[in-house]
C-alpha positions as CSV (number, residue, x, y, z in Angstrom):
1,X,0.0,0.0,0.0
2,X,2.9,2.3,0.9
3,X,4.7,1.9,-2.5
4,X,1.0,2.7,-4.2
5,X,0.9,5.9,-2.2
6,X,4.3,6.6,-3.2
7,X,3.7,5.8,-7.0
8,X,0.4,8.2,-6.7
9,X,2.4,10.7,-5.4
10,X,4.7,10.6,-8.1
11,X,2.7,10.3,-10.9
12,X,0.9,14.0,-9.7
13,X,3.8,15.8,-9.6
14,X,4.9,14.4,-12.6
15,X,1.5,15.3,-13.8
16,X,2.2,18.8,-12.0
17,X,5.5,19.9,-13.4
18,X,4.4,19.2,-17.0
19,X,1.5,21.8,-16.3
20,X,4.2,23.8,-14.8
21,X,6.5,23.5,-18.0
22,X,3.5,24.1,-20.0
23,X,2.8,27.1,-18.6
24,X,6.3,29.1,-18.8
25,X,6.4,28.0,-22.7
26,X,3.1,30.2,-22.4
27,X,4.2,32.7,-19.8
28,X,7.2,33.0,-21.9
29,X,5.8,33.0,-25.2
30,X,3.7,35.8,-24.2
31,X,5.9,37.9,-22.3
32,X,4.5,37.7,-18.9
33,X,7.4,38.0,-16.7
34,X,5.9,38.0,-13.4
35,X,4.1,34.4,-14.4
36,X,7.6,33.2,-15.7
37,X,9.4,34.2,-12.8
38,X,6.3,32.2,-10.2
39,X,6.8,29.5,-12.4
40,X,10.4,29.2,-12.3
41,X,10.3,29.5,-8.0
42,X,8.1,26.9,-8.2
43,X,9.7,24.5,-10.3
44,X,9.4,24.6,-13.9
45,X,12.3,23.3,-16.3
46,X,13.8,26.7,-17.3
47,X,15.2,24.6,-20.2
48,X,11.6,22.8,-20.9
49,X,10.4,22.3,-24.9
50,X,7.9,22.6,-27.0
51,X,7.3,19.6,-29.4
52,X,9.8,21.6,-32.2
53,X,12.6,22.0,-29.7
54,X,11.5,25.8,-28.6
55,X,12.2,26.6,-25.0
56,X,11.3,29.5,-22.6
57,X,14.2,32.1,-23.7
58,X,13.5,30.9,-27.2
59,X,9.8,31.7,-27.1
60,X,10.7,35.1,-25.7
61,X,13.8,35.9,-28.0
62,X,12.0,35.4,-30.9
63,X,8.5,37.9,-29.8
64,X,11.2,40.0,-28.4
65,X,10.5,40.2,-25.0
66,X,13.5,41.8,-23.6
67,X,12.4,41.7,-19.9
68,X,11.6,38.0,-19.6
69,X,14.7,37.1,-21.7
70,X,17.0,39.1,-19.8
71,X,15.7,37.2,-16.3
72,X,15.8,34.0,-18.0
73,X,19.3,34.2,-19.1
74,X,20.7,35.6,-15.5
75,X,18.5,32.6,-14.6
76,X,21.5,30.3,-16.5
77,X,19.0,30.0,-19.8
78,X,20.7,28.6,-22.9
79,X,21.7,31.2,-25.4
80,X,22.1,28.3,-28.1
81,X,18.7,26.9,-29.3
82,X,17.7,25.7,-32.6
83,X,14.7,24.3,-33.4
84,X,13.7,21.1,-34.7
85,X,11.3,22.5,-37.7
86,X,13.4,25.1,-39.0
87,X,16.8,24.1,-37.9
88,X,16.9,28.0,-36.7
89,X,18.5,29.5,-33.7
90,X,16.6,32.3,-31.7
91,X,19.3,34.3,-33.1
92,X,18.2,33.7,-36.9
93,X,14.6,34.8,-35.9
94,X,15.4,37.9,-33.3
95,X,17.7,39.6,-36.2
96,X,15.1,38.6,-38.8
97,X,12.6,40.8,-37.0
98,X,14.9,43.4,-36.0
99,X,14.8,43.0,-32.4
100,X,18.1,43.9,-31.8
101,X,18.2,44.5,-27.9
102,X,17.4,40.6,-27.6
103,X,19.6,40.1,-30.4
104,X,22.8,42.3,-27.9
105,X,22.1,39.8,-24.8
106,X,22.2,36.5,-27.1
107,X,25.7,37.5,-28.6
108,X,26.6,38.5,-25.2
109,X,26.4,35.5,-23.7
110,X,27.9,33.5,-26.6
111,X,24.7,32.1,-28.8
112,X,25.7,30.0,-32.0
113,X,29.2,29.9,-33.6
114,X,31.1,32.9,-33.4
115,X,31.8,32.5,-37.1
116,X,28.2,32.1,-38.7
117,X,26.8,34.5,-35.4
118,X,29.5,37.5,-36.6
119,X,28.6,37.0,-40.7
120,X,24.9,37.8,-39.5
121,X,25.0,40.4,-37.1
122,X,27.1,42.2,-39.4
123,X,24.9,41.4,-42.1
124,X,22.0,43.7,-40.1
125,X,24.6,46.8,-40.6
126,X,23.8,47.6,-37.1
127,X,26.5,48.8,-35.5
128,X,25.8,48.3,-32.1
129,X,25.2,44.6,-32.2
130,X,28.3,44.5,-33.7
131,X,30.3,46.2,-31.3
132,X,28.3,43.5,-28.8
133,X,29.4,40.9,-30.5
134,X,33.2,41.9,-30.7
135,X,33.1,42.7,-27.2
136,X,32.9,38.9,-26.2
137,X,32.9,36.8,-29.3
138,X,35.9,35.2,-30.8
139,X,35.6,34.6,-34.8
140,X,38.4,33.2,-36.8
141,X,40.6,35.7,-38.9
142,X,39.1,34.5,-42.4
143,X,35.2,34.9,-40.9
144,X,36.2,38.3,-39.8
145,X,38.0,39.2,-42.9
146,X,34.7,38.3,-44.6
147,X,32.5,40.4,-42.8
148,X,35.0,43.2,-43.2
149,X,34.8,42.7,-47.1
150,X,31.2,42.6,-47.0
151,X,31.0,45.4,-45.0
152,X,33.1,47.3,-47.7
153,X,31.2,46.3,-50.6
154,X,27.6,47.6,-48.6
155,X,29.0,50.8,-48.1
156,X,28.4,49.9,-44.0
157,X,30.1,53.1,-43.1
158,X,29.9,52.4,-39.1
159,X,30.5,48.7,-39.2
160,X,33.4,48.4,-41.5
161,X,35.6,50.6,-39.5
162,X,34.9,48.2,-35.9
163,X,35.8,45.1,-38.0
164,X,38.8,46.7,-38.9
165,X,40.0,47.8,-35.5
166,X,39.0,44.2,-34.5
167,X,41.7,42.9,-36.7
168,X,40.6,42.7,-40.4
169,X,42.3,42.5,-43.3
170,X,42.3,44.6,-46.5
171,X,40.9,41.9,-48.9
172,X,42.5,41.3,-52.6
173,X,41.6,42.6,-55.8
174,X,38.2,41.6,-57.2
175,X,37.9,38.7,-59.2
176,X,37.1,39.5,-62.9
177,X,35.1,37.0,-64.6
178,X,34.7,36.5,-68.1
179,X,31.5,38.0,-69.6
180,X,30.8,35.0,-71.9
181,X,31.7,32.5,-68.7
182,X,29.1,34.4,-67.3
183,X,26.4,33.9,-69.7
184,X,27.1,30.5,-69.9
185,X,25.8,29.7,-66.2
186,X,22.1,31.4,-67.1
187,X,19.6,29.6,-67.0
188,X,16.5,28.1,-64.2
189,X,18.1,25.3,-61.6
190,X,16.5,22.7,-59.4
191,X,18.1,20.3,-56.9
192,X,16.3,16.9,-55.6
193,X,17.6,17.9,-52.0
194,X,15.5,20.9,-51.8
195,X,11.6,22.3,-53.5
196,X,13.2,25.1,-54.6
197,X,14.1,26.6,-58.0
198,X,16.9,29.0,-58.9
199,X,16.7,31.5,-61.3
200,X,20.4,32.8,-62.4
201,X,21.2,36.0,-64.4
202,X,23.5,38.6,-65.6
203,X,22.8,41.7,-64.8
204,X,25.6,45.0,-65.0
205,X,28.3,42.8,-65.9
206,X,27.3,40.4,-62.2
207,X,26.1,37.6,-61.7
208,X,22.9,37.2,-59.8
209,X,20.6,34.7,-58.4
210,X,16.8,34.7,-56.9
211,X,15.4,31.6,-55.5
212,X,11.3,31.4,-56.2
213,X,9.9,33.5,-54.4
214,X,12.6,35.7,-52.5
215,X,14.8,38.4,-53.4
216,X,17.5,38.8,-56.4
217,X,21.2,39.2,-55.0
218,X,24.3,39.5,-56.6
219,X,27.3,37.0,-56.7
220,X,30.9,38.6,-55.9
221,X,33.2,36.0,-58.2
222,X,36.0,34.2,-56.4
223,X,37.3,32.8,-59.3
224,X,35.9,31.9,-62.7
225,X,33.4,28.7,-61.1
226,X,32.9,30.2,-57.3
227,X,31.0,33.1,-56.1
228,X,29.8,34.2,-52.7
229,X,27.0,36.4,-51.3
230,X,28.8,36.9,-48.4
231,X,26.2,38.9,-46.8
232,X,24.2,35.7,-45.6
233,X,27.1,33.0,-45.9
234,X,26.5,31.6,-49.5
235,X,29.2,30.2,-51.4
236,X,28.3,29.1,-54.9
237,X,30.4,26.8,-57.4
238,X,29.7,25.3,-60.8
239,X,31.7,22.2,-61.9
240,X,29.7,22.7,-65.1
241,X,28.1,25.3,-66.8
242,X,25.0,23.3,-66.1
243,X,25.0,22.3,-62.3
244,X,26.2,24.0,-59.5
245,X,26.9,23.5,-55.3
246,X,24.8,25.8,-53.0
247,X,26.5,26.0,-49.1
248,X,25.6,28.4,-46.9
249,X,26.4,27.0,-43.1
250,X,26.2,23.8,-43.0
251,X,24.2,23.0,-46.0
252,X,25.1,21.8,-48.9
253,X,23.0,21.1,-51.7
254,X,23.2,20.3,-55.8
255,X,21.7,22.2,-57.9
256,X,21.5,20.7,-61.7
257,X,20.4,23.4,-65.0
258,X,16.5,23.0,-66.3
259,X,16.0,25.7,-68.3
260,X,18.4,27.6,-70.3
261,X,17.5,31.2,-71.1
């Protein structure tokens, strides 16, 4: 009778913290700060998940609720969450909707790898979250070369001179490629790996490249088969003038010609 009790017993506040858990994702989610902060006295997982992987400071990062995610994170909170749907960190998702104050206290406190985390923020042209992230973060010399070249080539007046205190090099001449190498690479390209087609064109002597449904952007050549959009971390390069290798972090997916225009 005593061990029934006991397994009664448990099952409730197993029972009880999943409510509990439950509830912060909510609390959390919505911003309420006083009900995440009861929740976390009384027990709650500060680390608990929704079904795709999202915990409390994710939920809170990415409606930027800088209040809750602050507490959370002096609470000991993980700063490096991805989700299981998007494969995205709370990072990717607070700097897509500009909330850069959450986006300062996740580089802070060391959220991603230094190397992808730095070729975002300075993506944003935000000087600020830059400086944040310099302040603590440690990115290799070529990932902070390539955020300084980027830099140059958006005309990011305040961020190109804090990469280049930071340690920067001046990067080498452009690569010029060959107008008719060029051409040959136009055309409409698919890839089995992902639903999603690529349109690529020459356009002012560049080449670009707009996946359905998203913007154009233009393709600084590396030599006469790679290019880069270095901007968001793509690296491009044909072993043909009909197929091509798509990387950006650590994807990597094969692209193949369908329609030549």
């Amino acid at each position: 009778m005593r061990r029934m009790v006991w397994l009664v017993f448990a099952t409730c506040l197993g029972l009880y913290a999943g409510d509990a858990n439950e509830e912060l994702l909510a609390a959390s989610r919505g911003g309420d700060l006083a009900a995440v902060r009861q929740l976390i006295e009384k027990g709650a997982a500060i680390e608990a998940k929704t079904a795709y992987g999202q915990t409390p400071l994710y939920l809170a990062a990415m409606n930027g609720h800088e209040e809750v995610v602050r507490f959370l994170l002096e609470k000991g909170a993980s700063a490096d969450v991805k989700d299981t749907f998007y494969k995205a960190s709370a990072l990717d998702f607070v700097l897509t909707r500009k909330y850069y104050g959450v986006a300062k206290m996740l580089v802070r406190k060391g959220a991603g790898n230094p190397d992808n985390v730095l070729a975002s923020v300075a993506g944003t042209g935000n000087a600020e979250l830059v400086q944040a992230f310099l302040e603590t973060g440690k990115p290799s010399q070529a990932a902070l070369d390539k955020a300084y070249e980027s830099a140059l080539e958006q005309k990011q007046a305040d961020v190109a001179p804090l990469l280049k205190k930071a340690g920067a090099r001046e990067p080498a001449p452009a690569f010029v490629a060959d107008p008719k190498t060029l051409e040959a690479y136009v055309g409409t390209y698919k890839s089995e790996q992902i639903p999603l087609d690529i349109k690529a064109f020459v356009k002012e002597g560049k080449l670009y490249m707009q996946a359905t449904g998203q913007p154009e952007f233009p393709l600084k050549a590396k030599s006469a088969t790679q290019f880069e959009f270095a901007q968001y971390g793509i690296q491009i390069e044909f072993d043909s003038p009909s197929s091509f290798t798509l990387k950006q972090g650590p994807g990597s997916y094969k692209f193949k010609k369908a329609v030549t225009q």
